[in-house]
C-alpha positions in Angstrom: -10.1 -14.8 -11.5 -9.8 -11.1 -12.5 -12.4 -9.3 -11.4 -11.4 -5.5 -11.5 -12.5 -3.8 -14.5 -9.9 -3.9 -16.9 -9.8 0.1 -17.6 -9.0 0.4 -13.5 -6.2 -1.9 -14.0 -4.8 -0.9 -17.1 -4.3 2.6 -15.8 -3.2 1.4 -12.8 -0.4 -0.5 -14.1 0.9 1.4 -16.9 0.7 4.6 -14.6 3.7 3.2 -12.5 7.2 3.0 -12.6 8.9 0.4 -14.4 12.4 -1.0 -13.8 14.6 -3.6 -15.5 15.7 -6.2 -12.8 17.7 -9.2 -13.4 14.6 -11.0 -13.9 12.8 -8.8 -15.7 11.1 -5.8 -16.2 9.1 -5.1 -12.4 6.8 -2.6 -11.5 7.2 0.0 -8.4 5.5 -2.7 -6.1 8.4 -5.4 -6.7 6.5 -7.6 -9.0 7.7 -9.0 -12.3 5.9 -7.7 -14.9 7.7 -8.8 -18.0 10.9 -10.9 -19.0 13.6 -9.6 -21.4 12.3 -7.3 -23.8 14.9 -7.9 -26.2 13.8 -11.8 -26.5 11.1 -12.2 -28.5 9.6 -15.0 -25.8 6.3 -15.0 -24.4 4.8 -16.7 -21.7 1.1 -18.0 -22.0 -0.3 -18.1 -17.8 -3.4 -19.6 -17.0 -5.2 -18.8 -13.8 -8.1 -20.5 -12.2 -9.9 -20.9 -9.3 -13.9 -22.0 -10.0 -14.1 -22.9 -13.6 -11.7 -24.8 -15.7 -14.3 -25.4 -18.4 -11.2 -24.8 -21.3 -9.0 -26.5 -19.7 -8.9 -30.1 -22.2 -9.3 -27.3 -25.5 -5.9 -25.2 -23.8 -4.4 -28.1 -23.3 -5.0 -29.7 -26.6 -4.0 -26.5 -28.2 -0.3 -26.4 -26.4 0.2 -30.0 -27.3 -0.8 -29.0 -31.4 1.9 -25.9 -31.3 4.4 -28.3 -29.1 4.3 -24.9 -26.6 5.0 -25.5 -22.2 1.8 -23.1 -20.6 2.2 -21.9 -16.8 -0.5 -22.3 -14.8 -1.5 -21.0 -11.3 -4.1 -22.5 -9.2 -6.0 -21.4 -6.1 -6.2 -24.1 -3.5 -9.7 -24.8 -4.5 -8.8 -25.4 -7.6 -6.1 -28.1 -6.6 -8.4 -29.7 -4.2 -11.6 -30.0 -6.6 -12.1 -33.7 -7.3 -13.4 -32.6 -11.0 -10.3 -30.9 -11.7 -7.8 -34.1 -10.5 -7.7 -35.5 -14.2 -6.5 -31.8 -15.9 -3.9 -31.3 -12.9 -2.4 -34.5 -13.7 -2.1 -34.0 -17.4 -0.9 -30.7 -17.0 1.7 -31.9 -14.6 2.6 -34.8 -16.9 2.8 -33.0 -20.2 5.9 -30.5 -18.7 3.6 -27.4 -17.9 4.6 -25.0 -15.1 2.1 -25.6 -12.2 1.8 -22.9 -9.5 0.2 -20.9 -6.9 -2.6 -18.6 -6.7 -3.3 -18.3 -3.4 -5.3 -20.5 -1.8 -8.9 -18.8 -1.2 -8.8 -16.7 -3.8 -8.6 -13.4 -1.0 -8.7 -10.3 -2.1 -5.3 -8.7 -0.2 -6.0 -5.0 -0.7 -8.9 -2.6 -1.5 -10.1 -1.9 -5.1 -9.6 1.9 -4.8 -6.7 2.4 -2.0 -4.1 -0.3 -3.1 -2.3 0.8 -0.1 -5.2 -0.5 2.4 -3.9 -4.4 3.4 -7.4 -6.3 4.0 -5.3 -9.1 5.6 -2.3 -9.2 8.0 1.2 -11.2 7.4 -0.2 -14.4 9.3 -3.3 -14.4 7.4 -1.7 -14.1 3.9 1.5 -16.5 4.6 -1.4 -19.2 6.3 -3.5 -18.7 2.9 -0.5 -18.9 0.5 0.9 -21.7 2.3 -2.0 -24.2 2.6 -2.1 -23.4 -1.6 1.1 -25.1 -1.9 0.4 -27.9 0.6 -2.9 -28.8 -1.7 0.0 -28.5 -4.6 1.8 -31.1 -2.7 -0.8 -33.3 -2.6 -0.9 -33.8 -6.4 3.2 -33.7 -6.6 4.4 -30.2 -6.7 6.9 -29.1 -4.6 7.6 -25.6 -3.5 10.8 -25.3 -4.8 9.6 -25.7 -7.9 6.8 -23.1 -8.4 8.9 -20.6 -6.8 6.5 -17.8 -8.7 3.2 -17.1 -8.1 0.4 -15.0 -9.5 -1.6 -13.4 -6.5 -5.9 -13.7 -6.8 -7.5 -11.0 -8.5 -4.0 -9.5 -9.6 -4.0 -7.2 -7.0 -1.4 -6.4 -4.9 0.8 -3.6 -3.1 4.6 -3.5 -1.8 3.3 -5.2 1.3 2.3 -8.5 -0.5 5.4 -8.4 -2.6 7.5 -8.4 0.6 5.5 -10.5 2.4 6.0 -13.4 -0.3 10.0 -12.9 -0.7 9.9 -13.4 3.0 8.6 -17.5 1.8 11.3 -17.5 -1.0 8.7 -16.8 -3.8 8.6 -14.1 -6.3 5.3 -12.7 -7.1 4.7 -11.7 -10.6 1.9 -10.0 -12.9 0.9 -10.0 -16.5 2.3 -7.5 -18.5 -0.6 -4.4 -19.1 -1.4 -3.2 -22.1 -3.6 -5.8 -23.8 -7.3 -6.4 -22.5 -7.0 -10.1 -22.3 -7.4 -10.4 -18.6 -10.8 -9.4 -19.8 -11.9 -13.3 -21.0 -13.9 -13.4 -17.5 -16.3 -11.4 -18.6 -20.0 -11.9 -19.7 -23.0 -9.7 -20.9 -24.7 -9.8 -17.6 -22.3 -7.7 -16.3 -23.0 -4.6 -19.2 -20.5 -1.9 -20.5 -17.7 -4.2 -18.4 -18.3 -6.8 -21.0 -15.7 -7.2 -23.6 -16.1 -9.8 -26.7 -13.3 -12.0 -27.7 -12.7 -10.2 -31.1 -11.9 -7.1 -29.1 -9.7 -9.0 -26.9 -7.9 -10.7 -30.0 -7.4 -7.3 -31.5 -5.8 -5.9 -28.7 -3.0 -8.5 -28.8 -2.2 -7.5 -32.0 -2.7 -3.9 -32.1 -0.2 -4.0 -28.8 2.4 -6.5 -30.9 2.4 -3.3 -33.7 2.7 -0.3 -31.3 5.0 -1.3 -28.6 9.0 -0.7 -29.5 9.4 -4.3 -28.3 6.7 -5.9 -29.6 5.5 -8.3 -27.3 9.0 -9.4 -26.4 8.9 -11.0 -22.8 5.2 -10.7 -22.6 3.4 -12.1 -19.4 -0.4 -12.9 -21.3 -2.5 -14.3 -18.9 -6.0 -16.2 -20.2 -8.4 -17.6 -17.8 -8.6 -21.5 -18.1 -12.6 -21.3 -17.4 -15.1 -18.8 -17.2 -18.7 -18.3 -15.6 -20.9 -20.0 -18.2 -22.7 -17.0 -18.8 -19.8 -16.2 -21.2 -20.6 -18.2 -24.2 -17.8 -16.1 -26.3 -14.7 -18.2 -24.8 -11.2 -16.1 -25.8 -9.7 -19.6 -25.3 -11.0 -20.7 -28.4 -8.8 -18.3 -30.3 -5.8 -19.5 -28.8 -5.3 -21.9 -31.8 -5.2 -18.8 -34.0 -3.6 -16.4 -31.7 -0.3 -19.1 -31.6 -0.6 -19.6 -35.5 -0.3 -15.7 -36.1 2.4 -14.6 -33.1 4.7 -18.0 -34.2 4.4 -16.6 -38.0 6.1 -13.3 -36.3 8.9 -15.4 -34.9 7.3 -15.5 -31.3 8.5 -18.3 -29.3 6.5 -19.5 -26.1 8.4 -20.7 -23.3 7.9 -21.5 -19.2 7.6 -18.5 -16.8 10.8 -20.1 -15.2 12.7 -20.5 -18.6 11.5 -17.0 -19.2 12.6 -15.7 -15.7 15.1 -18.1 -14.4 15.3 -18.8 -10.8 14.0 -16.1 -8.7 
């Protein structure tokens, strides 16, 4: 769940420097950030950890548009008996299933990304126990090789840390506010309203040289009920209008390849 307010990690992100790696575009901590910016591919990730409340609508909504979604889990997630019936139809409808760490920790501070909170053992333990809950319902390591770490949040550290276990750890791409779907009036001026999210897809599509060409957009796959505004029931529309534009939507690893 992203919990940082979206202004702190939009000029986080956008503030560093960006390289083209055979993989894709990756920021200056190590992490993937984007795919080929000259294919006009997007990939639709789905994180969750408490809430999975859109889960059946996402899911219905990829099967209408015949599109493969990538989803990352926290262990919680995986091991919540409410959740087994989703996990199995996401598994058995050809979505990616991956990793999100397993507690949902929070690996560095807020406002000194260089800070660690944790130590190697800690994070390895965390992230490993994530894909042993995976392996419970069928997923092997070796084929979630990329994972999306909790919060989004992250330094050099992490990235390292993570190669060291064979994975790649990648981001969504900044520059649209849609890690925003989290949030809910309670929490005031941080609030943002799923038309405003919506338009910020599209206003990025029409300003950005490359469109939205090997775009990372991650949506939340539940929310705290306190949002009643769910962006997840514009993802029937948002398809409709990004396909119209030629857009195709594939797998992180057919966007990526192998790490």
């Amino acid at each position: 769940m992203t919990r940082l307010p979206w202004l702190i990690v939009l000029l986080t992100l956008t503030g560093n420097a960006l390289a083209q790696s055979g993989n894709g575009v990756t920021d200056q901590f190590g992490a993937i950030i984007r795919g080929d910016t000259l294919r006009k591919e997007i990939a639709l990730v789905f994180t969750g950890d408490e809430f999975a409340d859109g889960g059946e609508h996402i899911l219905s909504t990829l099967r209408k548009h015949k599109v493969k979604g990538s989803f990352f889990f926290t262990g919680n997630f995986y091991a919540n008996v409410i959740f087994q019936s989703l996990i199995k139809k996401l598994k058995a409808k050809g979505h990616y299933l991956g990793a999100h760490s397993d507690r949902h920790l929070l690996y560095a501070d807020w406002t000194k990304r260089d800070s660690l909170l944790i130590d190697q053992n800690t994070f390895a333990t965390d992230l490993l126990n994530n894909y042993k809950k995976m392996a419970d319902v069928g997923i092997r390591q070796s084929e979630a090789p990329y994972f999306i770490p909790p919060y989004e949040w992250y330094n050099k550290e992490i990235v390292s840390w993570a190669r060291q276990l064979n994975l790649q750890l990648i981001n969504f791409t900044p520059g649209t506010r849609s890690t925003a779907d989290y949030t809910h009036p309670e929490m005031g001026r941080s609030y943002v309203d799923s038309e405003t999210i919506y338009n910020s897809i599209l206003a990025y599509e029409l300003k950005d040289r490359n469109g939205l060409n090997g775009f990372i957009l991650l949506i939340h796959i539940g929310t705290d009920p306190r949002r009643t505004d769910k962006f997840y029931h514009k993802l029937d529309q948002l398809l409709e209008q990004l396909k119209a534009k030629g857009y195709r939507f594939v797998r992180i690893d057919k966007m990526l390849g192998k790490p």
